[in-house]
N, C-alpha and C positions, 0 to 999 in steps of 0.2 A: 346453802345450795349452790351447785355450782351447774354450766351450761349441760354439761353432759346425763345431771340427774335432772334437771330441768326439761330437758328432752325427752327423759324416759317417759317422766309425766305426763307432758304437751302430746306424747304420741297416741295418750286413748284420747284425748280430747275432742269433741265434737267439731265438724265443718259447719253445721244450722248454729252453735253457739250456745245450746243447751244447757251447755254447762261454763256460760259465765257467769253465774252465780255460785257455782261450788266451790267451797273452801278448799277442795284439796286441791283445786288447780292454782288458789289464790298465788302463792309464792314463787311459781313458774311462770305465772302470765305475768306477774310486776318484772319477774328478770330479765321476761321476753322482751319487754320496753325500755330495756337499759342498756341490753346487750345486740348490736346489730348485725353480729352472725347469727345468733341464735334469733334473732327478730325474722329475719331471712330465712333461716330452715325453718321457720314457722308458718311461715308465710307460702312458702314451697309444699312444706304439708298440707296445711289445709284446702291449697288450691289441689291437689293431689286429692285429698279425702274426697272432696264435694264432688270432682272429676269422678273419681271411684262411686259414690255416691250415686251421682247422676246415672251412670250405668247400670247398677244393680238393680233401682229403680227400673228400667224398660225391660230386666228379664221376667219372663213371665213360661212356667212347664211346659211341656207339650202340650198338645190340644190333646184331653183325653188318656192324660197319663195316671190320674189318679183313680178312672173308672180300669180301667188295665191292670192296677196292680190289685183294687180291689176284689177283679175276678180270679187273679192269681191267686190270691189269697183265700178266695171261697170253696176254689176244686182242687186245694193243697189237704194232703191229707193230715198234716200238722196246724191244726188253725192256731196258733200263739197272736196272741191281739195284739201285744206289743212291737211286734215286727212292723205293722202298718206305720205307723210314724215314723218307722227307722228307713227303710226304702222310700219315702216321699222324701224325706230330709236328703239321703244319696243322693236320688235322683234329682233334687232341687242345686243341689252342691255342684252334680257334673255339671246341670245348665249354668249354675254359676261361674263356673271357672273358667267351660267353655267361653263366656259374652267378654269374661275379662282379661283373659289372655292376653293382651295388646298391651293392655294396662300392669299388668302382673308382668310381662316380659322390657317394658321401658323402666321399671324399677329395679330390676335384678342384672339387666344384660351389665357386660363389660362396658365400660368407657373404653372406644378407642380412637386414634389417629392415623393418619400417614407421615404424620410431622410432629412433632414436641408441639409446636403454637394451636394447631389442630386439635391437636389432643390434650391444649391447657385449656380453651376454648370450651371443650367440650365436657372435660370434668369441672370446670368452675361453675356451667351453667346448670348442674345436676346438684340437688341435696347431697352434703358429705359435712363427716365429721372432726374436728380437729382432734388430734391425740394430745396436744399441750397448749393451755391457755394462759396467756402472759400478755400484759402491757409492755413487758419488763424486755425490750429486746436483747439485749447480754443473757438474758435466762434461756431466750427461745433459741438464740446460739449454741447454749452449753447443750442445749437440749438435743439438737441436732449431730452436733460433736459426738455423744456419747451412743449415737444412735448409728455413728457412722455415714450421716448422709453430708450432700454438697453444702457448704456453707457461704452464703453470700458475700463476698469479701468487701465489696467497693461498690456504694448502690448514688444513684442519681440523688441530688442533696436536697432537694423538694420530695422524693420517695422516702430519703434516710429519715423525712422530719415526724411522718405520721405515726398515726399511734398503731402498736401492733396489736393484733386478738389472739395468735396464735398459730400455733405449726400442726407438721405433721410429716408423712413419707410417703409417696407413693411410687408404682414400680411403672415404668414405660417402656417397653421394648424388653423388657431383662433387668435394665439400668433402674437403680435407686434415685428418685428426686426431688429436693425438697420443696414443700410449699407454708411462706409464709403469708397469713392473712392480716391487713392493715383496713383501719376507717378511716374514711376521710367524709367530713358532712352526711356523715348517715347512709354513704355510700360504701361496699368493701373492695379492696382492691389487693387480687390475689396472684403473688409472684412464685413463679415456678424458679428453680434452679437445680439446671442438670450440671455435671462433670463437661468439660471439653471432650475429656481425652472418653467418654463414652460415645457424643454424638461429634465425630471432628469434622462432618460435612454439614454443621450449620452453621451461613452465614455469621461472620461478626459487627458486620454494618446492621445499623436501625431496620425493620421493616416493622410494617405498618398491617393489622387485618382487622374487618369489622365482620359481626352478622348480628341483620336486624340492630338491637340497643346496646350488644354487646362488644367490645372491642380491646384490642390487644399490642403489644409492643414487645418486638424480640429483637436483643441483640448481644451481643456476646463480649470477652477481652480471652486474655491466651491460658486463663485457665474456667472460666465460668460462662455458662450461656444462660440468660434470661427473659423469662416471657411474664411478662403483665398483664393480666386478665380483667377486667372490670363491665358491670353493665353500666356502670357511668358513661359511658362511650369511650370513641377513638380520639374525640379533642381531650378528654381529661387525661386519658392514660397519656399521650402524645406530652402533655403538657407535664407530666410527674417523671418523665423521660428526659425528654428535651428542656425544659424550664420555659416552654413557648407552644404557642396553640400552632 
């Protein structure tokens, strides 16, 4: 089993836990524990579900919506009895969607930014998927290569030593950029890299960004610009950068 079928799984699974005892979850929840991105978008779902959870919980019909359709249904000159369950079920559906909305639109919207760090920031702190899983970083290169995206040429020698999980491509402005994902202590730390000659008004000195536990480090050379993303904080990334807190 690999992460991605592992996820398909993990995604009916229970936020109450209901189903820690079921065998079919058994081989996806041991991979969950081995694998720390996948531990992470687990982790992110099921705070997600119980979120979701919690809400459904307080929807409750109109006041007097089910004596309503009843009478609809009495001075209808088609009485079909089965139609009663199907208009409570509607009806129950639109107030559902209606209470979740907020919650149904923080899942689906766009990731975006005003700036590449902004907007690495902002897609690293969101559940997403890698497209290629490798320790093996020469593979996650090749992978990159044949995908046509930036490749990381020359990385900090404390960042070049961790272990990799995997890539992928996302799109910013127009521009293709890649991101690779690495662990370090059970932490993940996730580096973007765009083209220069896409974004040529970012800085190539060091800057430094936090929000709340998450924190980030960008900076460039004359053909690659880089942003480091982690919730480990601004001292760890600072320190996989610099080799110094």
């Amino acid at each position: 089993m690999n992460p991605d079928q592992a996820k398909f799984i993990l995604s009916a699974y229970r936020a109450n836990g209901r189903d820690a005892d079921d065998p079919a979850f058994a081989e996806a929840l041991k991979l969950a524990d081995t694998e720390p991105h996948l531990k992470q978008w687990f982790g992110q779902q099921q705070a997600f579900d119980a979120a979701f959870g919690e809400k459904l919980a307080t929807v409750a019909p109109p006041a007097g919506l089910r004596e309503s359709i009843l009478a609809g249904v009495k001075v209808s000159s088609r009485k079909v009895w089965w139609r009663q369950p199907r208009l409570l079920a509607i009806a129950a559906a639109i107030a559902i969607l209606a209470a979740l909305s907020p919650l149904v639109w923080w899942a689906a919207a766009p990731v975006g930014g005003k700036t590449l760090p902004e907007y690495a920031m902002n897609y690293a702190s969101r559940p997403f998927m890698l497209m290629e899983h490798s320790k093996d970083m020469p593979k996650l290169k090749a992978w990159l290569v044949s995908n046509d995206a930036p490749l990381p040429h020359s990385l900090p020698s404390e960042l070049a030593q961790l272990e990799s999980l995997g890539c992928k491509t996302v799109i910013y402005q127009g521009k293709k950029v890649s991101l690779v994902c690495f662990d370090k202590d059970g932490k993940e730390y996730h580096l973007f890299v765009a083209r220069r000659a896409d974004f040529p008004d970012l800085a190539k000195s060091l800057a430094m960004q936090s929000r709340g536990s998450w924190g980030s480090a960008s900076w460039g050379d004359s053909e690659m610009q880089y942003v480091l993303v982690s919730v480990a904080g601004p001292d760890a990334v600072r320190k996989l950068v610099t080799g110094s807190t």
